[in-house]
C-alpha positions in Angstrom: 96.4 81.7 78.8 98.8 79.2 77.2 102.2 78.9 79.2 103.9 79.5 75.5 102.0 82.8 75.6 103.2 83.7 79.1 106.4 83.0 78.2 106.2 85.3 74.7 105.3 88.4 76.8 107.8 87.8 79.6 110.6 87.5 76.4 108.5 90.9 75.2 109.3 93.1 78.5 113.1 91.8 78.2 113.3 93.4 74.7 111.6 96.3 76.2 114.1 96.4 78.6 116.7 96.4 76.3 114.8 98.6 73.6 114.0 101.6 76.2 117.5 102.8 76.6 118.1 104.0 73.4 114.6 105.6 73.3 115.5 106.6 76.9 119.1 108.6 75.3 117.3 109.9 72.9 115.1 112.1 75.0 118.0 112.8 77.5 119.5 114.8 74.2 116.0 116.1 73.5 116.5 117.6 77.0 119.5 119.6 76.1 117.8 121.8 73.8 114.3 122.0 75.8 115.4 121.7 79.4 112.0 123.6 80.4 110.4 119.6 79.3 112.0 118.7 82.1 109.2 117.4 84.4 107.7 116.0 81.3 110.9 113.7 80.9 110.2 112.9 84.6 106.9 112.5 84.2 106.9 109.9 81.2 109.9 108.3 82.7 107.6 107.1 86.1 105.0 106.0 84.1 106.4 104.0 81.6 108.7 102.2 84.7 105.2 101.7 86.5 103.4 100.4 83.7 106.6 97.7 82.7 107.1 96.8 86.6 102.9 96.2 86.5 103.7 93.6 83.6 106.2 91.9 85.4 104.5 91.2 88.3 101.3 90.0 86.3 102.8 87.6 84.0 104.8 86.5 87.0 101.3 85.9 89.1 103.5 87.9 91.4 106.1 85.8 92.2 108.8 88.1 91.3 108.0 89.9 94.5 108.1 86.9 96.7 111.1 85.6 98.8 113.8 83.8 96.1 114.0 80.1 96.4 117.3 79.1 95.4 119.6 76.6 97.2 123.1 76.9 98.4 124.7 74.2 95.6 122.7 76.5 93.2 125.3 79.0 94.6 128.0 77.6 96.3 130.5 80.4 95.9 128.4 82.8 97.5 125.9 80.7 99.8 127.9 77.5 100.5 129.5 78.2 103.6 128.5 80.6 106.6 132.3 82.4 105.9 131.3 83.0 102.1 128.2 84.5 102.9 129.7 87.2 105.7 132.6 88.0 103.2 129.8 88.7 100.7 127.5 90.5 103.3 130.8 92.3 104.2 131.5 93.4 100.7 128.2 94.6 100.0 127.7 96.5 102.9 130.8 98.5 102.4 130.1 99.0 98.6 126.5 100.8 99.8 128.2 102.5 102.8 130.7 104.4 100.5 128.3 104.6 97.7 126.2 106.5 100.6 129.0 109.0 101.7 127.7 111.8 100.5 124.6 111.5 101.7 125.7 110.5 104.7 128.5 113.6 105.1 126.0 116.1 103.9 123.7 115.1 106.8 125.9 116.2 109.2 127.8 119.1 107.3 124.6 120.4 105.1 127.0 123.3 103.7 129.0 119.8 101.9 125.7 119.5 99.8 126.4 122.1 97.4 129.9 120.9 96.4 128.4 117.7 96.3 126.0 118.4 93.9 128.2 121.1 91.7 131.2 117.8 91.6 128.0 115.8 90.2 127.0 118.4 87.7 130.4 118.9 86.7 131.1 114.9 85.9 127.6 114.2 84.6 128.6 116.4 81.4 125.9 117.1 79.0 124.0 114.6 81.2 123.3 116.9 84.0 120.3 118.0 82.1 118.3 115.7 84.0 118.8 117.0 87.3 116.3 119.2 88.8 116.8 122.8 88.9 113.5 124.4 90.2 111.4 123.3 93.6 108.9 121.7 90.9 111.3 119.6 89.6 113.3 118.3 92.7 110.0 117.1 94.0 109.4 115.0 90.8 112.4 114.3 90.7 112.5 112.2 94.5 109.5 110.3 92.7 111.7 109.3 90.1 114.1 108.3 92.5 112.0 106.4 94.3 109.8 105.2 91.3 113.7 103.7 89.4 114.2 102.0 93.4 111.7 100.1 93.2 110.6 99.3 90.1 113.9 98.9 88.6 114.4 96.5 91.5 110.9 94.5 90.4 112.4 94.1 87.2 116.0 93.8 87.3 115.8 91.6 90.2 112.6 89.9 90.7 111.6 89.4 87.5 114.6 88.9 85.4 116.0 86.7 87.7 112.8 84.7 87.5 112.6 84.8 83.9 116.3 83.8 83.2 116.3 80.9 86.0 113.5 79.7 85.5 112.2 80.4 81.7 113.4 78.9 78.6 116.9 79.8 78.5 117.4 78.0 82.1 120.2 79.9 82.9 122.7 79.4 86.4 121.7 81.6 89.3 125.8 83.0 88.9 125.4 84.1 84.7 121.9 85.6 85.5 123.8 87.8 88.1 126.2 88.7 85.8 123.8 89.3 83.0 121.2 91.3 84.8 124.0 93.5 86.1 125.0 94.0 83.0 121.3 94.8 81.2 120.6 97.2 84.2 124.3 99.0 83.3 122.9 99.4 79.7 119.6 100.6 81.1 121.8 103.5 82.1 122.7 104.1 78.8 122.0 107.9 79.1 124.8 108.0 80.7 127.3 107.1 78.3 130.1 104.3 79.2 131.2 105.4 82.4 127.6 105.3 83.8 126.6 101.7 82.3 129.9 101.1 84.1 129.2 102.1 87.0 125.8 101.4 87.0 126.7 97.6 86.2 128.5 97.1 89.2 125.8 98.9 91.4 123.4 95.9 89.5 126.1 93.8 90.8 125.6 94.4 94.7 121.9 94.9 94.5 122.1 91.3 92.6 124.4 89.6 95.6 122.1 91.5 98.4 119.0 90.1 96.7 120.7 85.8 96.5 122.1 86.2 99.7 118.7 87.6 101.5 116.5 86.1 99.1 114.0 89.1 99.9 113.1 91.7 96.8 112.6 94.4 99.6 116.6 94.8 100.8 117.6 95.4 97.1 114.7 97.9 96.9 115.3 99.8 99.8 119.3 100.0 99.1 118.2 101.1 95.2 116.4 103.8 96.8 118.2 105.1 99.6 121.5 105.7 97.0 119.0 107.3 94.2 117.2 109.5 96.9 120.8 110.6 97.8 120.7 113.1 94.9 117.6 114.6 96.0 119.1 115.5 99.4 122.4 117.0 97.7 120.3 118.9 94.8 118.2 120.4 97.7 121.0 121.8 99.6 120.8 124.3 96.3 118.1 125.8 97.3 115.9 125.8 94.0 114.0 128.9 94.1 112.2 129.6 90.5 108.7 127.7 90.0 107.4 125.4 87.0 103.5 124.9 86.7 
């Protein structure tokens, strides 16, 4: 196959990427009214994230998941001296550890769990239709988790980053940050403007983790860790009623 082909479906999973949110919205509000389709949202959500993350790594021959080459002059603010990089190490890892609170508090008090999960209810607004309710749907709902770590991570990081570098656009390693941050804020787009926010600057540190390790894997296992979070405060609720 042609390298102007490859190129044509790499630029086809972007505007997927940017497509899927509004599709995405769309059956978050369908959810409202049917929240009994719940596991079907969870469901479709998984595969579709599998199937684009599949895409990605073929068209990429797999190098997407492969360590990042990238120099520090590519980078000097962040990799050009041993003191940038532990300011930058030190940023991140603070980010994730408060980011992980929660999670980390409800481990040792479990009985925090349920305020926890009521305080994320409560500011998630109409949007806390997504979150599980029934046994059924927590435990599809810690494959979603895991699924958005690290396929999200594939494509957000490996791939884009790949693709924005290194395809025809031949941007710096600094605005592809910034832009993938800002593509995976607007893949939150469910979540209305506070959660692209939020969700931006998450992209943010899971972008600086990924340049300053150069390894897919630290990014994916960060991604998942905070997403999987939820799962541990939603089942402090106890669930009790059963789906088929």
């Amino acid at each position: 196959m042609a390298a102007e082909t490859f190129q044509s479906l790499q630029a086809a999973i972007v505007a997927l990427l940017v497509a899927v949110p509004l599709l995405d919205r769309r059956a978050v509000r369908r959810l409202i009214d049917a929240p009994e389709r719940r596991v079907a949202y969870y469901r479709a959500s998984i595969g579709l994230e599998w199937l684009l993350a599949a895409a990605a790594v073929a068209l990429t021959r797999a190098e997407c998941l492969v360590p990042l080459r990238r120099e520090a002059a590519d980078i000097s603010w962040l990799l050009g001296s041993g003191t940038a990089r532990g300011v930058a190490a030190t940023i991140v890892i603070l980010f994730f550890a408060l980011a992980l609170l929660p999670g980390l508090r409800t481990a040792l008090h479990p009985g925090l769990g349920k305020k926890y999960a009521a305080a994320y209810r409560q500011s998630a607004g109409d949007v806390a239709v997504i979150f599980p309710e029934t046994s059924a749907e927590l435990r599809w709902f810690a494959v979603l988790a895991t699924t958005a770590g690290i396929c999200e991570e594939i494509l957000f990081r490996g791939f884009l980053f790949l693709f924005f570098v290194n395809g025809p656009l031949h941007l710096s390693w600094t605005v592809t940050l910034l832009l993938t941050s800002l593509l995976f804020g607007w893949n939150h787009l469910y979540q209305g403007v506070g959660g692209i926010l939020s969700s931006a600057v998450a992209g943010l540190g899971f972008g600086v983790a990924y340049l300053l390790t150069g390894d897919l894997l630290v990014p994916i296992l960060l991604h998942t860790v905070v997403d999987l979070q939820a799962v541990l405060l939603f089942r402090q609720q106890r669930p009790g009623r059963r789906t088929k």
